[in-house]
N, C-alpha and C positions, 0 to 999 in steps of 0.2 A: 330548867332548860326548856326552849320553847320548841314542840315537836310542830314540825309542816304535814299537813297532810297533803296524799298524795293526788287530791283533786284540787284544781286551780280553776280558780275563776273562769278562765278563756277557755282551759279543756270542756267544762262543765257546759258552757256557753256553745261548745262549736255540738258538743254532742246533742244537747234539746234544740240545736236548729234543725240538723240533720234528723232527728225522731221526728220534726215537726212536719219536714218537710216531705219525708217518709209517709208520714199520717194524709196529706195534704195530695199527695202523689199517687200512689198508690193505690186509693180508694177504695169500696169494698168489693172484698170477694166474689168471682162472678160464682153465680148459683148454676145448679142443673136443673132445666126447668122439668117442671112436674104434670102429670097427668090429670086432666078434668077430673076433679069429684064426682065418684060415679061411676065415671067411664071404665070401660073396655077399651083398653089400644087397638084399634084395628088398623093392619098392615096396608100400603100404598109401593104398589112396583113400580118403580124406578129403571128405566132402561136407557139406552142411549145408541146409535146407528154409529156414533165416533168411535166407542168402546166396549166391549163385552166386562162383566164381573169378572176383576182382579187383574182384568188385562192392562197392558201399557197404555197412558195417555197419549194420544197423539200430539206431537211437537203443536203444530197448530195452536193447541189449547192452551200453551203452555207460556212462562217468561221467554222462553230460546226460539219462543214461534209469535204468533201473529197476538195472544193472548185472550182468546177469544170463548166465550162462555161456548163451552157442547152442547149439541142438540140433546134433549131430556122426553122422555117419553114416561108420561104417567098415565096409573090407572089411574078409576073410579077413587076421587077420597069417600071419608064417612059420609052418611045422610045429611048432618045435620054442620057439614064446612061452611063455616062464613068466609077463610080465606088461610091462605098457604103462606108461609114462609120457605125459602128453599136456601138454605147453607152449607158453603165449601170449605171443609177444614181438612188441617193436615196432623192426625194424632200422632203422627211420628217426632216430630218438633220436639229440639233440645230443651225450651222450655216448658215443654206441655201442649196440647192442643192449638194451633196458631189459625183461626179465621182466614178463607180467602174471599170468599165474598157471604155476604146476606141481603136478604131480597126478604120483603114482606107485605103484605097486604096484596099477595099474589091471587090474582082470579080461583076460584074454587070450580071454575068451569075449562080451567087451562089442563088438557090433556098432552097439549108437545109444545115445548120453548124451542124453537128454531132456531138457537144460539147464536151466535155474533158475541158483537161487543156489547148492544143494551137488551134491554127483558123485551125483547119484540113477542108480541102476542099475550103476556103476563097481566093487562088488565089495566086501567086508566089510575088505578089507584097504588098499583104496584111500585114501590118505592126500594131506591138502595140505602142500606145501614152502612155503617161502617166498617170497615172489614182491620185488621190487627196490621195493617201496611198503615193505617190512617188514610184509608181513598173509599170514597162511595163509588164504590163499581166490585166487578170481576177481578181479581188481580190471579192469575194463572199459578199452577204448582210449580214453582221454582227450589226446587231443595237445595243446600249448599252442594258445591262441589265436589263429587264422588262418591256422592249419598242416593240412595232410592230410599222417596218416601210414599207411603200409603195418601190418599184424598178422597175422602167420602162427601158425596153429594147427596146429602139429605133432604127430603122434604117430608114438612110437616103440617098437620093440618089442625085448624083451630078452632075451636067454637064464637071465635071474637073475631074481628078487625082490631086491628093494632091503633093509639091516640099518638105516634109517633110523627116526627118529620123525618123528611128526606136526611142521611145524614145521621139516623143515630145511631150510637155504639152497641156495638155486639151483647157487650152485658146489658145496654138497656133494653136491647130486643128480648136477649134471654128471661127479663124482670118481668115484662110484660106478657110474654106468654106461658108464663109457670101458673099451672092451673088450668091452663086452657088446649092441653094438648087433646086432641081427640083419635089421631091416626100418625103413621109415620112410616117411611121407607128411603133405602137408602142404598147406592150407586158408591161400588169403592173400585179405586183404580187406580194405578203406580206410575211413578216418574223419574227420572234420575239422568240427570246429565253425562 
Protein backbone atom coordinates (compact mmCIF):
# COMPACT_ATOMS: atom_id res chain seq x y z
CA UNK A 1 0.00 0.00 0.00
CA UNK A 2 1.49 3.16 -0.98
CA UNK A 3 1.22 5.83 2.15
CA UNK A 4 1.05 9.90 0.94
CA UNK A 5 2.63 11.97 3.07
CA UNK A 6 1.30 14.70 4.43
CA UNK A 7 3.74 17.45 2.84
CA UNK A 8 3.26 18.07 -0.95
CA UNK A 9 5.42 19.46 -3.01
CA UNK A 10 3.59 23.05 -3.59
CA UNK A 11 2.77 23.20 0.29
CA UNK A 12 6.63 22.65 0.93
CA UNK A 13 7.34 25.28 -1.82
CA UNK A 14 4.87 28.05 -0.67
CA UNK A 15 6.25 27.63 2.95
CA UNK A 16 10.34 28.16 2.17
CA UNK A 17 9.12 31.16 0.00
CA UNK A 18 7.36 32.84 2.77
CA UNK A 19 10.41 31.75 5.51
CA UNK A 20 12.42 33.30 2.64
CA UNK A 21 10.86 36.18 2.32
CA UNK A 22 10.28 36.56 6.04
CA UNK A 23 14.33 36.30 6.44
CA UNK A 24 14.68 38.93 3.50
CA UNK A 25 12.00 41.17 5.11
CA UNK A 26 12.33 41.49 8.26
CA UNK A 27 15.93 42.02 8.86
CA UNK A 28 17.83 42.17 12.01
CA UNK A 29 16.81 42.87 15.15
CA UNK A 30 17.08 46.48 16.09
CA UNK A 31 19.65 46.67 19.04
CA UNK A 32 19.50 49.02 22.20
CA UNK A 33 22.31 51.08 21.86
CA UNK A 34 24.95 50.93 24.49
CA UNK A 35 27.03 53.20 26.53
CA UNK A 36 30.77 54.47 25.72
CA UNK A 37 33.48 52.01 27.18
CA UNK A 38 34.36 53.75 30.14
CA UNK A 39 31.98 56.05 30.43
CA UNK A 40 29.71 57.60 32.98
CA UNK A 41 26.23 58.40 31.68
CA UNK A 42 25.90 61.82 32.50
CA UNK A 43 22.38 63.35 32.34
CA UNK A 44 21.25 66.32 29.60
CA UNK A 45 17.66 68.27 30.68
CA UNK A 46 15.50 68.47 28.36
CA UNK A 47 12.69 71.10 28.46
CA UNK A 48 10.31 72.66 26.28
CA UNK A 49 8.13 76.20 26.67
CA UNK A 50 5.14 74.01 24.31
CA UNK A 51 5.10 71.46 27.40
CA UNK A 52 5.84 70.70 30.91
CA UNK A 53 6.94 66.79 32.15
CA UNK A 54 4.04 64.42 31.43
CA UNK A 55 1.86 67.11 30.39
CA UNK A 56 -0.49 67.13 27.22
CA UNK A 57 1.13 67.88 23.74
CA UNK A 58 -0.19 70.59 22.27
CA UNK A 59 -2.47 69.95 19.10
CA UNK A 60 0.11 72.01 17.11
CA UNK A 61 2.54 69.45 17.54
CA UNK A 62 0.70 66.86 16.61
CA UNK A 63 -1.00 64.65 13.28
CA UNK A 64 -4.66 66.76 14.18
CA UNK A 65 -2.54 70.01 14.12
CA UNK A 66 0.07 71.81 12.02
CA UNK A 67 2.73 68.71 12.96
CA UNK A 68 5.28 70.65 13.83
CA UNK A 69 8.59 69.69 15.83
CA UNK A 70 8.41 71.68 19.64
CA UNK A 71 10.65 73.97 20.88
CA UNK A 72 13.34 71.88 22.98
CA UNK A 73 15.62 73.42 25.41
CA UNK A 74 18.80 71.65 26.39
CA UNK A 75 21.35 71.81 28.94
CA UNK A 76 25.18 71.59 28.89
CA UNK A 77 25.88 67.89 27.04
CA UNK A 78 29.28 66.02 28.29
CA UNK A 79 32.69 67.72 27.90
CA UNK A 80 33.92 65.63 25.36
CA UNK A 81 30.15 65.74 22.62
CA UNK A 82 31.23 65.60 19.19
CA UNK A 83 27.38 65.72 18.33
CA UNK A 84 23.68 64.86 19.38
CA UNK A 85 21.11 62.72 18.14
CA UNK A 86 17.54 63.75 19.22
CA UNK A 87 14.67 61.01 18.91
CA UNK A 88 10.66 60.88 19.18
CA UNK A 89 9.22 57.61 20.04
CA UNK A 90 6.00 56.53 21.16
CA UNK A 91 6.55 53.40 23.91
CA UNK A 92 3.15 52.88 24.13
CA UNK A 93 2.59 51.25 20.46
CA UNK A 94 0.63 48.10 19.91
CA UNK A 95 3.68 46.76 18.49
CA UNK A 96 6.35 48.10 20.56
CA UNK A 97 8.30 51.27 20.56
CA UNK A 98 7.19 53.13 16.99
CA UNK A 99 9.89 56.08 15.91
CA UNK A 100 8.51 59.45 15.08
CA UNK A 101 11.37 61.37 14.15
CA UNK A 102 15.42 60.98 14.34
CA UNK A 103 17.73 63.63 13.75
CA UNK A 104 21.61 63.17 14.01
CA UNK A 105 24.80 64.67 13.79
CA UNK A 106 23.02 67.51 15.75
CA UNK A 107 25.34 70.53 16.70
CA UNK A 108 26.97 69.75 20.28
CA UNK A 109 26.74 73.49 20.80
CA UNK A 110 22.68 73.47 20.04
CA UNK A 111 21.11 74.65 23.52
CA UNK A 112 17.29 75.36 22.08
CA UNK A 113 15.76 73.84 18.57
CA UNK A 114 13.10 76.62 17.90
CA UNK A 115 10.85 73.97 16.46
CA UNK A 116 8.77 74.16 13.19
CA UNK A 117 8.77 71.76 10.58
CA UNK A 118 12.87 71.40 9.99
CA UNK A 119 16.10 71.24 12.60
CA UNK A 120 16.33 75.15 12.23
CA UNK A 121 19.44 76.10 14.43
CA UNK A 122 20.63 72.11 14.76
CA UNK A 123 23.93 72.69 12.73
CA UNK A 124 24.88 72.45 9.00
CA UNK A 125 25.62 68.80 9.48
CA UNK A 126 22.40 67.97 11.07
CA UNK A 127 20.54 65.36 9.21
CA UNK A 128 17.05 63.52 9.29
CA UNK A 129 16.97 59.48 9.69
CA UNK A 130 14.19 57.68 8.98
CA UNK A 131 11.52 57.60 11.28
CA UNK A 132 9.01 54.00 11.50
CA UNK A 133 6.18 56.11 9.00
CA UNK A 134 9.20 55.73 6.26
CA UNK A 135 9.52 59.89 6.08
CA UNK A 136 12.81 61.72 6.79
CA UNK A 137 11.35 64.47 8.85
CA UNK A 138 9.23 64.99 12.20
CA UNK A 139 6.10 63.05 11.86
CA UNK A 140 3.92 64.22 15.05
CA UNK A 141 2.19 61.81 17.86
CA UNK A 142 -0.82 60.54 16.34
CA UNK A 143 -2.15 57.64 18.48
CA UNK A 144 -4.97 55.51 16.98
CA UNK A 145 -8.28 56.64 17.82
CA UNK A 146 -9.46 56.79 21.49
CA UNK A 147 -6.16 55.97 22.78
CA UNK A 148 -3.60 58.26 24.79
CA UNK A 149 -0.13 57.54 24.31
CA UNK A 150 3.19 58.44 26.06
CA UNK A 151 6.20 60.36 23.52
CA UNK A 152 9.54 60.76 24.91
CA UNK A 153 11.80 63.24 23.27
CA UNK A 154 15.17 62.21 23.88
CA UNK A 155 18.36 63.48 23.23
CA UNK A 156 21.59 61.93 23.21
CA UNK A 157 24.97 62.73 23.23
CA UNK A 158 27.91 61.02 21.52
CA UNK A 159 31.43 60.79 21.39
CA UNK A 160 31.31 60.31 17.29
CA UNK A 161 29.62 62.01 14.34
CA UNK A 162 27.60 59.57 12.76
CA UNK A 163 29.21 58.11 8.63
CA UNK A 164 25.33 58.15 7.70
CA UNK A 165 23.26 59.98 4.86
CA UNK A 166 20.34 61.79 4.96
CA UNK A 167 17.68 59.21 5.19
CA UNK A 168 18.90 56.41 7.34
CA UNK A 169 16.78 54.03 9.19
CA UNK A 170 16.22 54.17 12.87
CA UNK A 171 18.00 50.83 13.38
CA UNK A 172 20.96 52.03 11.31
CA UNK A 173 21.18 55.02 13.52
CA UNK A 174 20.71 52.83 16.68
CA UNK A 175 24.03 50.52 15.04
CA UNK A 176 25.99 53.31 14.82
CA UNK A 177 25.78 54.75 17.94
CA UNK A 178 26.07 51.75 20.23
CA UNK A 179 29.12 52.38 21.95
CA UNK A 180 29.23 55.70 21.77
CA UNK A 181 26.76 57.10 23.98
CA UNK A 182 28.28 59.54 26.53
CA UNK A 183 25.21 61.57 27.99
CA UNK A 184 21.32 61.45 27.70
CA UNK A 185 18.04 63.18 28.77
CA UNK A 186 14.65 63.05 27.99
CA UNK A 187 11.12 65.02 27.60
CA UNK A 188 7.84 62.67 28.01
CA UNK A 189 4.58 64.03 27.04
CA UNK A 190 0.95 62.65 26.19
CA UNK A 191 -1.50 62.76 23.38
CA UNK A 192 -4.81 61.38 22.53
CA UNK A 193 -7.43 62.17 20.15
Amino acid sequence: MLMRSPFNAVGVLASSTALLVCLAGCGKPRIVPRVAPGVRLQSITVTSPSFAEGARIPVDHTCDGKDLIPELVLSSPPENTKSLVLIVEDPDAPNGTFTHMVAFNVSPDLRKLPGGPELTGAGDAARFGLNDFQVAHYSGPCPPKGEAHRYRFRVVALDTVLNLPEGAPIAQVEEAIDGHIIGEGTLTGHFGH
